[in-house]
KEKE-3310 file (N, C-alpha, C; in steps of 0.2 Angstrom, whole numbers, plus 5000, padded with zeros to 4 digits):
npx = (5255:5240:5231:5214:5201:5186:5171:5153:5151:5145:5137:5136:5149:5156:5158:5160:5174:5179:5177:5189:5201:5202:5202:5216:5222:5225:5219:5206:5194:5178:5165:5146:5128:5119:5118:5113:5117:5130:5138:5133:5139:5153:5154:5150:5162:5174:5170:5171:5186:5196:5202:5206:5206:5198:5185:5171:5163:5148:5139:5128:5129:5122:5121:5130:5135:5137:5145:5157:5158:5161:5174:5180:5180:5190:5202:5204:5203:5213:5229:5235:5231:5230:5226:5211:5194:5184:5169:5153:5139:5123:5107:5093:5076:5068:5067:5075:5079:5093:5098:5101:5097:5102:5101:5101:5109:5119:5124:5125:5136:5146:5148:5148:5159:5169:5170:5175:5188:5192:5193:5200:5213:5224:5228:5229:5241:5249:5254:5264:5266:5252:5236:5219:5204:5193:5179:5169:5161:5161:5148:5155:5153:5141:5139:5129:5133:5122:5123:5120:5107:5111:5107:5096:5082:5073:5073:5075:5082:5084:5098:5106:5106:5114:5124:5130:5133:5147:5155:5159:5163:5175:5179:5184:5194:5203:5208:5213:5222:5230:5232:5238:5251:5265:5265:5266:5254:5243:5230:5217:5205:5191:5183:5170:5162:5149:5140:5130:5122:5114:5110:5100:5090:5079:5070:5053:5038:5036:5052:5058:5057:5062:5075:5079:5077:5086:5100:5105:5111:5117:5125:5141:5146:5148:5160:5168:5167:5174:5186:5194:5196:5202:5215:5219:5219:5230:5240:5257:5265:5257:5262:5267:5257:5247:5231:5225:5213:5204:5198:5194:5204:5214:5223:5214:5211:5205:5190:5186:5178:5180:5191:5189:5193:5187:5175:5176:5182:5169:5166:5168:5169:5156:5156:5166:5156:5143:5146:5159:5159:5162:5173:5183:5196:5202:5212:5223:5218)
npy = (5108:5100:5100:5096:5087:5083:5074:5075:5081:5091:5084:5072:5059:5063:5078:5079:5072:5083:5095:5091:5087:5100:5107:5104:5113:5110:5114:5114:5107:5107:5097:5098:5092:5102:5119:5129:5122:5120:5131:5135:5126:5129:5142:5138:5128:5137:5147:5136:5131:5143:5143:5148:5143:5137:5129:5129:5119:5115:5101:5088:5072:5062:5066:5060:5070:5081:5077:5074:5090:5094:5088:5095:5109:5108:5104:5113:5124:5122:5119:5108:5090:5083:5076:5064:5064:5051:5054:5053:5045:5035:5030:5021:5018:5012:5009:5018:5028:5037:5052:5049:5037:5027:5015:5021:5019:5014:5023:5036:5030:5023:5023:5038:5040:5033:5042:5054:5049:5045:5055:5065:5060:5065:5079:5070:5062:5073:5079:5075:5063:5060:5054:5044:5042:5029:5028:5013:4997:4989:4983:4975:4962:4956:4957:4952:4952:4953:4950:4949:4956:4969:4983:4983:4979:4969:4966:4971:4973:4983:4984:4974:4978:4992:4986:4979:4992:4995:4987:4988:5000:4996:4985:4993:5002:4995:4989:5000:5004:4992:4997:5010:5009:5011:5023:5033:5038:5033:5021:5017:5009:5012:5008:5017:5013:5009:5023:5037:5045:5054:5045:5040:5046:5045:5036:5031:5030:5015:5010:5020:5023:5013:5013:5028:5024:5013:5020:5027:5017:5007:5013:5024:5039:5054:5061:5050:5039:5044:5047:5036:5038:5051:5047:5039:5048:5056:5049:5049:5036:5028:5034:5028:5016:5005:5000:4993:4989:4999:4999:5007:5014:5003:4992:4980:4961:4956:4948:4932:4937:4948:4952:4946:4941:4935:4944:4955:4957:4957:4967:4979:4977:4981:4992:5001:4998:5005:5017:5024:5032:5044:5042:5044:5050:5054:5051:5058:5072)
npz = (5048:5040:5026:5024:5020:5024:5020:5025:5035:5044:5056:5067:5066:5056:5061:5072:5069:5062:5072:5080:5072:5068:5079:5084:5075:5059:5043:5037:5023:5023:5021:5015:5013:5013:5014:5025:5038:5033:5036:5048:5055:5051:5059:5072:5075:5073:5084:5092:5091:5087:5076:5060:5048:5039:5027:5016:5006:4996:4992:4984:4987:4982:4970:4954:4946:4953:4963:4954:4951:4964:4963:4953:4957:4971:4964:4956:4966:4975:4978:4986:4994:5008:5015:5014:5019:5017:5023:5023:5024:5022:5029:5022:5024:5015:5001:4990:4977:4969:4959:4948:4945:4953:4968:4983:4994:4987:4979:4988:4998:4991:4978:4977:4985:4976:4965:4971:4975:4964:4955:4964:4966:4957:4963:4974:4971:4969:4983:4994:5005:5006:5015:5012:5018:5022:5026:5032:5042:5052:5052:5038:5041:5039:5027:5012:4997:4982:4967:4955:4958:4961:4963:4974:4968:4966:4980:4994:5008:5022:5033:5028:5016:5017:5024:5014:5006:5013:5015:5003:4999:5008:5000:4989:4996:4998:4986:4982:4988:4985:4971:4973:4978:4975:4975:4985:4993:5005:5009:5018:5029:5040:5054:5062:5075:5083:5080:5089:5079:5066:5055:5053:5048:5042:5045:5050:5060:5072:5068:5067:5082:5090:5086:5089:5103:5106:5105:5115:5123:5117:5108:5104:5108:5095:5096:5101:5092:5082:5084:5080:5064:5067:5069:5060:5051:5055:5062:5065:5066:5055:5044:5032:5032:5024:5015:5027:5041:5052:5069:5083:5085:5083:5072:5063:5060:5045:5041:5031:5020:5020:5013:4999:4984:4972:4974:4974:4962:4953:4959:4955:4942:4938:4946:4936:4924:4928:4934:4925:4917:4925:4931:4919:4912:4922:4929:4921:4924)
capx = (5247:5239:5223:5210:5193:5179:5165:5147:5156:5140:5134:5138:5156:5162:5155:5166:5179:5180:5180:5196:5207:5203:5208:5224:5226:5223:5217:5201:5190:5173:5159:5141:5125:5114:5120:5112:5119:5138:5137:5131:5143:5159:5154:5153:5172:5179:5173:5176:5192:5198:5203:5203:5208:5190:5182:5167:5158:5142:5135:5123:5131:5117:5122:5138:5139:5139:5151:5164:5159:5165:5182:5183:5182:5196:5208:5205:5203:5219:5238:5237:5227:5236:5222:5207:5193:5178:5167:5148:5134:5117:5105:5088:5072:5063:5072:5077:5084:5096:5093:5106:5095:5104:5100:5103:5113:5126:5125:5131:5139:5150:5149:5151:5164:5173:5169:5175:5193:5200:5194:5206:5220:5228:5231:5233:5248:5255:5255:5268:5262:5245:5232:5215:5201:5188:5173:5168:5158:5160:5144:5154:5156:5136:5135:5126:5132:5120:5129:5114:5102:5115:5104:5091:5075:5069:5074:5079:5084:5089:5101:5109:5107:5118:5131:5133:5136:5149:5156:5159:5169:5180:5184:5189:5200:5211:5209:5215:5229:5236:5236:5244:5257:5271:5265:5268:5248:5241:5222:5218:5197:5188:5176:5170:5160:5139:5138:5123:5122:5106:5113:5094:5086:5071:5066:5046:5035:5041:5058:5062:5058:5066:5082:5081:5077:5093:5105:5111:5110:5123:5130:5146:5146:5152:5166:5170:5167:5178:5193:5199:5196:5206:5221:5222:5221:5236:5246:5266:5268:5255:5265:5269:5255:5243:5226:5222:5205:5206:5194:5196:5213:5219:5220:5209:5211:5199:5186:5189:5171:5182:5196:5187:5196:5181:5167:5182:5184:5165:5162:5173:5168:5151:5157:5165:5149:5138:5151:5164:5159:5162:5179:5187:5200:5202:5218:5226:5218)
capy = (5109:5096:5101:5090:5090:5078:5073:5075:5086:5094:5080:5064:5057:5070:5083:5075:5072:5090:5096:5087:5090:5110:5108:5102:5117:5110:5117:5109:5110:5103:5095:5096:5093:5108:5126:5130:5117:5120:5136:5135:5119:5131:5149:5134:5125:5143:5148:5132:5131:5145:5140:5152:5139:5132:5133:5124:5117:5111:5096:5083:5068:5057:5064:5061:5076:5083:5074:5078:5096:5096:5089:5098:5114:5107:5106:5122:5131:5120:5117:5100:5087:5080:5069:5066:5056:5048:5053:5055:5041:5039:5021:5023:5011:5010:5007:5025:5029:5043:5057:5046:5029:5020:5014:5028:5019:5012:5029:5040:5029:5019:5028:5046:5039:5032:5045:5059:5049:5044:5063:5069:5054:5069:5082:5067:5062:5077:5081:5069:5059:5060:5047:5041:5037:5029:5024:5007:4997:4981:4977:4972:4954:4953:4959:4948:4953:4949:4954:4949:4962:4975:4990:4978:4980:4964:4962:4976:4974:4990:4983:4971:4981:4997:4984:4978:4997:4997:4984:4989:5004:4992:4983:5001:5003:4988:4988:5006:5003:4991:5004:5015:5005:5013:5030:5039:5040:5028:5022:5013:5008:5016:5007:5021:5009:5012:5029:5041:5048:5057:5041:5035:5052:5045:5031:5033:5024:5010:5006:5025:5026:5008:5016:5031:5021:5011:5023:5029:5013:5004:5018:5027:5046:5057:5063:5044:5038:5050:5045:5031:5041:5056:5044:5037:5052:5059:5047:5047:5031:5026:5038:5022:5010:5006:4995:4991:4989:5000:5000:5008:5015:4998:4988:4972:4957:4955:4942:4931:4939:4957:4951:4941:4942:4936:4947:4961:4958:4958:4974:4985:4979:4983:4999:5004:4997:5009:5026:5024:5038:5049:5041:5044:5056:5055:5051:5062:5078)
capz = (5047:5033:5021:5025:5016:5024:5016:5028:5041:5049:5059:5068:5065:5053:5062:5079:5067:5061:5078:5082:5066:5069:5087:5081:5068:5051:5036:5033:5018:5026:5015:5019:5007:5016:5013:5030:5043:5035:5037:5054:5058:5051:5064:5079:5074:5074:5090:5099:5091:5085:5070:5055:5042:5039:5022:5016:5001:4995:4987:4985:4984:4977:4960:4955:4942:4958:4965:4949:4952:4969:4965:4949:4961:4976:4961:4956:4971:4981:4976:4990:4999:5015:5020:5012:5025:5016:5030:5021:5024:5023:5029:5021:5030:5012:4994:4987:4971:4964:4951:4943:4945:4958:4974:4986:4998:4986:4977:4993:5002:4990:4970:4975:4985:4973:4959:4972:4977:4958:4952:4967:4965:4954:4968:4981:4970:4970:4989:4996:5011:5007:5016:5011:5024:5020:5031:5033:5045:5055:5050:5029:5043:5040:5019:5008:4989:4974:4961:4950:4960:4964:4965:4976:4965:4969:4986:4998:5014:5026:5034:5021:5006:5018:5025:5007:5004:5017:5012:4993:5001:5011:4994:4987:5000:4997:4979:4979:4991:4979:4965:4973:4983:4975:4973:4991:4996:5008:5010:5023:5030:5047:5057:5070:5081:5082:5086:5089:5074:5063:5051:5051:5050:5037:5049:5051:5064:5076:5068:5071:5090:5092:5085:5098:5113:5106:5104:5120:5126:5114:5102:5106:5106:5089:5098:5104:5086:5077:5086:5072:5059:5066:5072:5053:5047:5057:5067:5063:5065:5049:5036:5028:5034:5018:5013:5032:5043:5058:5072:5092:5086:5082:5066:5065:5054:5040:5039:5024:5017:5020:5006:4996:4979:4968:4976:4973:4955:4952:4959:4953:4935:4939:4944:4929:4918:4931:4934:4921:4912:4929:4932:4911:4911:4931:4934:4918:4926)
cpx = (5246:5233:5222:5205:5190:5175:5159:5151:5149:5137:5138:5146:5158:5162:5161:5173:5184:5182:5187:5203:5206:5205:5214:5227:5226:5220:5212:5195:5182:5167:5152:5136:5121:5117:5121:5114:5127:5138:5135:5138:5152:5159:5154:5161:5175:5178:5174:5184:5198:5202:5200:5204:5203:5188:5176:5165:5152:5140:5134:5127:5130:5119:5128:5141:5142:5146:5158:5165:5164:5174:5186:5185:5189:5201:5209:5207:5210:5223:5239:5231:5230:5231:5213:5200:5185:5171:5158:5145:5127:5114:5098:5084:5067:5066:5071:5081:5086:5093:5097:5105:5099:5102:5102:5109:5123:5127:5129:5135:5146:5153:5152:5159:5172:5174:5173:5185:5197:5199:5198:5213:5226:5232:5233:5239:5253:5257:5258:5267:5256:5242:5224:5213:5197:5183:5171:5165:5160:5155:5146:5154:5147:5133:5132:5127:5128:5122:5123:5106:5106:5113:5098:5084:5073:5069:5078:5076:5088:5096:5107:5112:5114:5125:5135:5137:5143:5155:5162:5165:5176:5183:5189:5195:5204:5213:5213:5222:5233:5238:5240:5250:5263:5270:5264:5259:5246:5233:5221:5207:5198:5182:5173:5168:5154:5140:5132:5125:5114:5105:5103:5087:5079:5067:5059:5045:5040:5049:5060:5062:5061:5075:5083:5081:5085:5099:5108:5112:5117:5127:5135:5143:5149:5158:5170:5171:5171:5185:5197:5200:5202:5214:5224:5223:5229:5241:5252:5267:5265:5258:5266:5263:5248:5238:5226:5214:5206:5199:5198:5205:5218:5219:5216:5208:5204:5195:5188:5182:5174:5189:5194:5188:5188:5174:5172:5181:5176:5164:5163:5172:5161:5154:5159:5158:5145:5140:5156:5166:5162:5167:5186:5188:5202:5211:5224:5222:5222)
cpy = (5106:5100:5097:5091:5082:5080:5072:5077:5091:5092:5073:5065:5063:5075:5082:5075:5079:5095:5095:5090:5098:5112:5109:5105:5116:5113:5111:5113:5105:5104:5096:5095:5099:5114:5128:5127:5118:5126:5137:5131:5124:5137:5143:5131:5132:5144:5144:5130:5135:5146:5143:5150:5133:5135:5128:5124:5112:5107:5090:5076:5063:5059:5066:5064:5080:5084:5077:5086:5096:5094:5093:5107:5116:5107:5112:5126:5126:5116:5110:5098:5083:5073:5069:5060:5058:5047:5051:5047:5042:5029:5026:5016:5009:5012:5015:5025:5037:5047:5051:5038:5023:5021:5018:5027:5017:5019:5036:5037:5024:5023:5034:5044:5040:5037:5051:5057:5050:5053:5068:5066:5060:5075:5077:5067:5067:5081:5075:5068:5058:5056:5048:5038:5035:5025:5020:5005:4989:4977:4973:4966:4951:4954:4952:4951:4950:4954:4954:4953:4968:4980:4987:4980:4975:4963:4967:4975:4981:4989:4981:4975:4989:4992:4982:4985:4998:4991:4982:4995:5002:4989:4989:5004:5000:4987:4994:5006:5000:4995:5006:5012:5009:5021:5036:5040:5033:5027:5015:5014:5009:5011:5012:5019:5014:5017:5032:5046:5050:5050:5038:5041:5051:5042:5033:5029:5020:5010:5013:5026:5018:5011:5023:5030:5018:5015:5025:5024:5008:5008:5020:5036:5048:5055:5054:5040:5040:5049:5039:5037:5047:5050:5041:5041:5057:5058:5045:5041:5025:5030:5031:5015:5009:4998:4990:4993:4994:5001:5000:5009:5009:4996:4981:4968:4956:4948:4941:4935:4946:4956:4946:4943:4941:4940:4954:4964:4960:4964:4980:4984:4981:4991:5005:5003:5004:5017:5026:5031:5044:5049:5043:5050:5057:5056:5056:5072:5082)
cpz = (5040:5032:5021:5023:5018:5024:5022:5034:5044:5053:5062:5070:5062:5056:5069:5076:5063:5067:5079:5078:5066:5076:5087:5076:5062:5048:5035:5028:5021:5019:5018:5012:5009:5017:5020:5038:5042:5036:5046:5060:5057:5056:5072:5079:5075:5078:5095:5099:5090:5077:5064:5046:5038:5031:5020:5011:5003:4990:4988:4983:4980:4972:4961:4950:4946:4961:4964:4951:4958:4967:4958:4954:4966:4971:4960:4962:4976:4977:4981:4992:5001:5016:5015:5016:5022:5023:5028:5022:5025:5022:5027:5024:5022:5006:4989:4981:4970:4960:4947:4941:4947:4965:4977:4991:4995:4982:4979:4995:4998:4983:4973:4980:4981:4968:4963:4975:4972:4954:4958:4968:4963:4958:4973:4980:4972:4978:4994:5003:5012:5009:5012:5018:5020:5024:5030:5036:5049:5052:5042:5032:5039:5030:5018:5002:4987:4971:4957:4953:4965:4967:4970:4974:4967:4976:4988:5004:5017:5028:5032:5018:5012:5022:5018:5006:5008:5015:5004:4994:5004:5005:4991:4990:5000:4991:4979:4982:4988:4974:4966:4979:4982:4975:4979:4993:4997:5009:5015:5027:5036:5048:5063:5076:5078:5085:5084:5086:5071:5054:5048:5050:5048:5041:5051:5057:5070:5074:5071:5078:5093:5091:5090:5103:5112:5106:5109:5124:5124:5109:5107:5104:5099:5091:5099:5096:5080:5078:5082:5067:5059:5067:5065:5049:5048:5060:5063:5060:5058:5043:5032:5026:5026:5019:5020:5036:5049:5063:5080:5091:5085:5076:5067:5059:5049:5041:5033:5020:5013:5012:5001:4987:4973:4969:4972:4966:4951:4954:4957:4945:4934:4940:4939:4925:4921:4931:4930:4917:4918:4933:4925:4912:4919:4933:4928:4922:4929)
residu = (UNK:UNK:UNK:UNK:UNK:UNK:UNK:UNK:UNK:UNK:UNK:UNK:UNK:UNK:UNK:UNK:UNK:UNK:UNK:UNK:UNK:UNK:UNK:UNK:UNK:UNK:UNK:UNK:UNK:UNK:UNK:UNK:UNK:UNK:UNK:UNK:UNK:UNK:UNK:UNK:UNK:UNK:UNK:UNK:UNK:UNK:UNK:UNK:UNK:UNK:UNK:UNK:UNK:UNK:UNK:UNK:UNK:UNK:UNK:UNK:UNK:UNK:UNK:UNK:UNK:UNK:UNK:UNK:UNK:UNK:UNK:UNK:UNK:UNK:UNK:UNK:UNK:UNK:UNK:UNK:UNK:UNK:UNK:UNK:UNK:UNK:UNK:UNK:UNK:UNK:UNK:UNK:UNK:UNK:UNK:UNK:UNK:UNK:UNK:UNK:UNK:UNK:UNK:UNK:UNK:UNK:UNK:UNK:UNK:UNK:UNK:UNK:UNK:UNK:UNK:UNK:UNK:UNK:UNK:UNK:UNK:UNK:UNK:UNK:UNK:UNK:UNK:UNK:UNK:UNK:UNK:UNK:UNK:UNK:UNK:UNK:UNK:UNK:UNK:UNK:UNK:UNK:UNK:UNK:UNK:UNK:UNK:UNK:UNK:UNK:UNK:UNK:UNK:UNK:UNK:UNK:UNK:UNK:UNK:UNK:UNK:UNK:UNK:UNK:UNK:UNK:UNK:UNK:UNK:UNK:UNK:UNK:UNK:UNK:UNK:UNK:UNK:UNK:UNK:UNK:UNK:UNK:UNK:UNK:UNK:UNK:UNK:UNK:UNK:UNK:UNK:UNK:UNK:UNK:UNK:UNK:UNK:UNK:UNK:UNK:UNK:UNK:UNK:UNK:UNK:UNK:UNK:UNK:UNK:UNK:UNK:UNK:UNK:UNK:UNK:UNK:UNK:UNK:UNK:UNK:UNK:UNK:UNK:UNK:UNK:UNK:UNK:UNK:UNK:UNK:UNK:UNK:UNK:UNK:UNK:UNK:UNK:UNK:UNK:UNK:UNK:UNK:UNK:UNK:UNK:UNK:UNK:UNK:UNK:UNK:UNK:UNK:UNK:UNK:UNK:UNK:UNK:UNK:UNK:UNK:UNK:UNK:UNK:UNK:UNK:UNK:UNK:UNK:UNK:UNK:UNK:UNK:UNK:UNK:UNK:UNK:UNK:UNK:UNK:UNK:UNK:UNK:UNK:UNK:UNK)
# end
């Protein structure tokens, strides 16, 4: 039985991919940002699965005090973390900012990420075997970085500016698997396939009932969706496998875009300039 804690676990993919891993007996720590939905989402998982080793936290990922809180808590309150799977996203149709004054999509889908991996790097270390998921997206083949309008104040595009973020995660994943190459915990990137998700929930007007009609048309189900994620979080034959792409259970070579060593080197030092302060003392904890 591993402790698994993922991140937006009331809906969609995590919510599919919570399902699955409590089928199969795990201990999982489920994330949600809505008091009321995980709460709801934890009394369904126990009676479809029985499964009495569910617990759950709250919090907003947009802020990344937040963020720290949560992982200052999962230390405290847990001796390991077996799997930890970057499940949480969020596509917005019209350019949003943070309490923490950053664009909202690289804010959830990429910062709190990273602010919520190196502040539990310290329990992964110590729990031998541990993996790293973290979500990803086919679309980082279609990103456009500007590094010199990062947060995109001048020019935001939906689709762009959220594969950029998607994208910036996939760097993270490879950059982090180098780090920890020698250190016994593996990370490795998830594409789930388009699925019918609540992913677009803010959509107003037209774009949102074009996005309805399209979903069941070309999306995958949750449950259909979730299937990478659970297979890298738990197949045998990856205990070793590190800083790979996976999509439909398989691994997939990268676009040259997908390891582009100088988009790499820039974004990460923009990261520290941006969260630095919410990553200091991270990995001594």
């Amino acid at each position: 039985m591993k402790t698994i804690l993922i991140t937006g676990a009331t809906e969609g993919v995590g919510k599919a991919t919570a399902h699955a891993l409590a089928g199969q007996g795990h201990r999982l720590i489920l994330h949600g940002r809505n008091a009321g939905k995980l709460k709801a989402t934890l009394a369904e998982l126990k009676a479809a699965t029985g499964n009495p080793n569910l617990t759950t936290l709250v919090a907003d990922l947009s802020s990344l005090n937040a963020v720290r809180q949560l992982a200052d808590t999962i230390r405290r309150d847990y001796n390991q973390i077996d799997v930890l799977i970057n499940n949480a996203g969020a596509m917005f149709s019209q350019r949003t900012v943070s309490s923490d004054g950053f664009e909202m999509m690289i804010a959830v889908n990429y910062f709190a990420t990273v602010v919520l991996t190196e502040n539990l790097l310290p329990l992964l270390k110590a729990t031998p075997g541990s993996r790293i998921v973290i979500l990803s997206s086919v679309g980082y083949k279609q990103a456009k970085p500007n590094f010199d309008d990062f947060f995109a104040e001048r020019n935001y595009a939906m689709q762009r500016d959220y594969f950029n973020s998607k994208l910036y995660c996939l760097y993270y994943a490879l950059d982090l698997a180098e780090r920890l190459r020698n250190s016994g915990v593996t990370v490795n990137a998830v594409h789930p396939g388009g699925v019918r998700t609540q992913l677009a929930r803010d959509f107003k007007g037209p774009m949102k009932w074009l996005f309805s009609a399209m979903m069941p048309l070309f999306f995958v189900s949750p449950e259909q969706g979730a299937e990478t994620s659970v297979y890298v979080a738990t197949a045998p034959e990856l205990n070793t496998v590190t800083g790979r792409y996976f999509t439909k259970r398989s691994e997939e070579t990268l676009k040259p875009i997908g390891t582009n060593a100088a988009y790499r080197q820039k974004l990460w030092a923009l990261t520290e300039q941006y969260i630095g302060q919410f990553l200091v003392g991270a990995q001594e904890i």
